[in-house]
C-alpha positions in Angstrom: -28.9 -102.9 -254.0 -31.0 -102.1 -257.2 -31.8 -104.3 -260.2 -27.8 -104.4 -260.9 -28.0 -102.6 -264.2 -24.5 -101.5 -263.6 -23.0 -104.6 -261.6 -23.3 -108.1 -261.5 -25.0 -110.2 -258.2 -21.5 -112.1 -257.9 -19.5 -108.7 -256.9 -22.1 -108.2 -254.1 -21.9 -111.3 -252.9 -18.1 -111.1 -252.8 -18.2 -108.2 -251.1 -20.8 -109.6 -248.6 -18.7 -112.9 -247.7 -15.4 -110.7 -247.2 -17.6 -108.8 -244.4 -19.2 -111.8 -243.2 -22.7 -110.8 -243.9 -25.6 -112.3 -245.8 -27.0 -110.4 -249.2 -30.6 -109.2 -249.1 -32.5 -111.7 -251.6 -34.0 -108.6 -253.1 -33.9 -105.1 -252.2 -34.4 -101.5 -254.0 -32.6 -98.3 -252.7 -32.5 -99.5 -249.7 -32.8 -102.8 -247.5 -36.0 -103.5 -246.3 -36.5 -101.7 -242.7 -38.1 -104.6 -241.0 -34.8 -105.8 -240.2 -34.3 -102.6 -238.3 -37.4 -103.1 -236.5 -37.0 -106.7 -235.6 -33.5 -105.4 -234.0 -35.1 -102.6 -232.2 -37.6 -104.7 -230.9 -35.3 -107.0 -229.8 -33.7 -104.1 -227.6 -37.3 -103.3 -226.4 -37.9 -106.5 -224.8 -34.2 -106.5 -223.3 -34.7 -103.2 -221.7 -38.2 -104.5 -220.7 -36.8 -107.5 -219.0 -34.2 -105.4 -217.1 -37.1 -103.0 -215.9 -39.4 -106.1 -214.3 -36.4 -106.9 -212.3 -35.7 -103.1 -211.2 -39.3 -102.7 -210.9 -39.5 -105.4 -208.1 -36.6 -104.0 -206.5 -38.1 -101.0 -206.2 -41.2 -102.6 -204.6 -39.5 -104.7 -202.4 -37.9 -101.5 -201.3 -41.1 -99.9 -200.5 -41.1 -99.1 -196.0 -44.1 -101.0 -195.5 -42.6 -104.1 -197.5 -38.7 -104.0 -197.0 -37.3 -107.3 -197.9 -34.7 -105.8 -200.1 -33.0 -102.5 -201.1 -30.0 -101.0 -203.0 -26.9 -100.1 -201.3 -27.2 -97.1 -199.8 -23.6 -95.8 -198.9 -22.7 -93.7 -195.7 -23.0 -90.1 -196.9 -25.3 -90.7 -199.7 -28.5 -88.8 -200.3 -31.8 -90.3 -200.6 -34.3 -87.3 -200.7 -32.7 -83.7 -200.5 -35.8 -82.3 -198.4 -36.5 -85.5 -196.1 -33.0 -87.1 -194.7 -34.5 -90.3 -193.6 -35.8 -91.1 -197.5 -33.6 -94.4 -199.0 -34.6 -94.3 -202.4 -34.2 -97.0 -204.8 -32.9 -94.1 -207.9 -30.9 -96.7 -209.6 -33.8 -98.7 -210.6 -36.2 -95.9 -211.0 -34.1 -94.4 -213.5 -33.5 -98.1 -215.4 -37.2 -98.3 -215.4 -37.5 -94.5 -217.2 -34.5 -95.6 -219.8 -36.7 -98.6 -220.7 -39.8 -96.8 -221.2 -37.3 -94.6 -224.1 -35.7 -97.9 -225.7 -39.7 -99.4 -226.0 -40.5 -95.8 -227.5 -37.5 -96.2 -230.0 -39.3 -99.6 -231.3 -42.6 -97.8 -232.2 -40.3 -95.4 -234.3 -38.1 -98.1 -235.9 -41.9 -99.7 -236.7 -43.0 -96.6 -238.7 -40.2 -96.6 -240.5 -40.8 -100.0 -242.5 -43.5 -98.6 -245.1 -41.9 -95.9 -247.1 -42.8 -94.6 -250.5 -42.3 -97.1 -253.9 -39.5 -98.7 -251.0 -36.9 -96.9 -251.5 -37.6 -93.2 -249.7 -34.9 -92.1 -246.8 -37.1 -90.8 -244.7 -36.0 -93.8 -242.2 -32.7 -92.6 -241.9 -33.3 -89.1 -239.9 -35.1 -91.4 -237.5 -32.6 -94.1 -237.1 -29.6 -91.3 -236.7 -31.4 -90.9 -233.6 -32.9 -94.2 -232.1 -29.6 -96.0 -233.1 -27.2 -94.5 -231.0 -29.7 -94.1 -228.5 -31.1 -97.5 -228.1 -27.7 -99.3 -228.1 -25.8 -96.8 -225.6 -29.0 -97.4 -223.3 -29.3 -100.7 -223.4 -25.7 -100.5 -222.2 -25.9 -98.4 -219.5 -28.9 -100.4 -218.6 -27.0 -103.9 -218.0 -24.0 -102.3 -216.7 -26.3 -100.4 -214.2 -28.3 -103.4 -213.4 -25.7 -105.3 -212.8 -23.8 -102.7 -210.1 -27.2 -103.0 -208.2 -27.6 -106.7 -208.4 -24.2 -106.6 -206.8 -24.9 -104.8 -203.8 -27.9 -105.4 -203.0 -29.1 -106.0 -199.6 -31.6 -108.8 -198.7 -33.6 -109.3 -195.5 -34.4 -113.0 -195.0 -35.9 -112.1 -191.5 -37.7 -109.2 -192.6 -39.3 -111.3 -194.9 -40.3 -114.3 -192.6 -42.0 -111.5 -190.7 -43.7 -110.7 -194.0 -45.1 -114.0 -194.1 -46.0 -114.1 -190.6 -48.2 -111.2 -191.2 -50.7 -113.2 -192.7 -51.7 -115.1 -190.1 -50.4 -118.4 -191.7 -53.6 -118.4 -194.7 -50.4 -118.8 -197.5 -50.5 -122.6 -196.1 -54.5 -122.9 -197.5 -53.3 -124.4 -200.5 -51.6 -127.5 -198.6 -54.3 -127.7 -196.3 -57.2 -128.0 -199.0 -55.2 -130.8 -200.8 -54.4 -132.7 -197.6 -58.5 -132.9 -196.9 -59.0 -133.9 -200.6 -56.3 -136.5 -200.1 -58.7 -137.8 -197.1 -61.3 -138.1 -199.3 -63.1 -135.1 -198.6 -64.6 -133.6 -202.2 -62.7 -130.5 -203.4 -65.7 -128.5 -203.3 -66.2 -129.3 -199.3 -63.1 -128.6 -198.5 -62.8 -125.3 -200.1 -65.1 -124.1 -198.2 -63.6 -125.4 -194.7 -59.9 -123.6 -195.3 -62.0 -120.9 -196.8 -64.4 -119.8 -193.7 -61.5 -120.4 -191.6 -58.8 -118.1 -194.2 -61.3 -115.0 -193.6 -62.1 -115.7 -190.2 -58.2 -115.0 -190.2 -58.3 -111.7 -192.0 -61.7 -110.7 -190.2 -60.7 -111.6 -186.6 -56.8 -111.2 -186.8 -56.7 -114.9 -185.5 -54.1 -117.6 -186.4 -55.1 -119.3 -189.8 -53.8 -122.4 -188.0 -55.7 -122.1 -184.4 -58.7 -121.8 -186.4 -58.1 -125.1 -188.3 -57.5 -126.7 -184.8 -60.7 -125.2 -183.4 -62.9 -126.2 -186.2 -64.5 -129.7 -185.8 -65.2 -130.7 -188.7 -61.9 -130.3 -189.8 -60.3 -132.2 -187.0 -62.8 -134.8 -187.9 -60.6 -135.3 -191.1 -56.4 -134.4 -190.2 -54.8 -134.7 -186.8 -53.4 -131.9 -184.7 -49.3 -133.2 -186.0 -50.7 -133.4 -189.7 -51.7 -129.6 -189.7 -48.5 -128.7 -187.6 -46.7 -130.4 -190.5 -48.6 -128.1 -193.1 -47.6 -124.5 -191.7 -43.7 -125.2 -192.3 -42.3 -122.8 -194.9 -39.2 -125.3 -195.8 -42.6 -127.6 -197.9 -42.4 -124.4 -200.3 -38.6 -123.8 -200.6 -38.2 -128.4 -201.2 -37.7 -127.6 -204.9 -35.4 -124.0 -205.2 -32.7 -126.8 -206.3 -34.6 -127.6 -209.3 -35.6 -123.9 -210.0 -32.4 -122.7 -209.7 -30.5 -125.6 -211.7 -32.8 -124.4 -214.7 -32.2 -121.0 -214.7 -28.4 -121.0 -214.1 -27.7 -124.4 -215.2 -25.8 -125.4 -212.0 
């Protein structure tokens, strides 16, 4: 690093392929920080990535919602005042690590301007958020992993989810099957609309109230709607979804 008063470019570049690293095209003191930065931000976005996931497991845990949850072991402690409490810690405590790697970012931000570049007032910072940032990032995936693992789904719980609404998460198919009849877009949204909230006012089946409504049955026979409240329409394409993500 320098203006290499005292050495010649070609011994740093020795040096630099005998370590298998590239030489900074110019640098003072120090290299520039916003390498650092770039790295720590990478981090950032890992550990934010990890805490979506944990965050939706920790939804999905939730009583009133309860399609999935950690493994919760015979013995094991979810709350130490209320015994019936199944806590989803593991995620809660990758979402507070994340929030610390994110933190570390900001810091490894500051430290790119420093005085004529070449101050060490980065390297107190970077003692820290180093260590830190890498040994938590760690402990994050190795953590993550153990609860993808074990975790415990509930397929029916979650048809019973869907049930809940009263069928109105088939309005989508239902509008586009009126527009394919050559009813105008406009029209039709207001058909599966008035009979969606009749659903939410009234508690009645999103379905019974397409098979009541006249106009409606004017347009799609009684078979053609059955056909649209299937759930299998929506999962047709999980092949393709999952071939992109895992490749298989």
């Amino acid at each position: 690093v320098g203006t290499f008063a005292n050495i010649v470019p070609e011994v740093e570049e020795r040096v630099c392929h005998k370590l298998n690293l590239s030489s900074a095209p110019a640098s003072s003191q120090i290299v520039q920080r916003d390498r650092q930065a770039s790295f720590f931000t990478v981090l950032a976005l890992l550990a934010g990535s990890i805490e979506k996931f944990a965050t939706e497991i920790r939804h999905l845990q939730r009583t009133e919602v309860g399609e999935a949850e950690e493994f919760f072991h015979a013995g094991q402690k979810g709350s130490s005042a209320m015994p019936h409490k199944r806590n989803p810690i593991l995620s809660e405590n990758i979402c507070g690590l994340a929030r610390v790697v994110r933190s570390n970012s900001v810091a490894a931000m500051e430290n790119m301007p420093l005085w004529h570049e070449r101050d060490i007032s980065h390297s107190s910072v970077e003692r820290i958020i180093a260590p830190d940032s890498t040994i938590l990032i760690d402990f994050m995936l190795q953590r993550f992993i153990a609860v993808m693992d074990k975790l415990v789904v509930y397929p029916e719980r979650m048809l019973e989810n869907l049930r809940l609404t009263g069928g109105t998460i088939y309005s989508q198919g239902v509008l586009l099957a009126l527009a394919r009849r050559g009813i105008s877009r406009e029209q039709a949204y207001r058909w599966v609309q008035k009979n969606a909230m009749d659903s939410f006012k009234k508690g009645t089946s999103f379905k019974d109230n397409l098979l009541n409504d006249s106009e409606v049955m004017k347009v799609l026979s009684a078979d053609e709607i059955e056909n649209l409240f299937k759930v299998e329409h929506h999962l047709r394409q999980i092949p393709v979804i999952f071939r992109r993500v895992f490749g298989k």
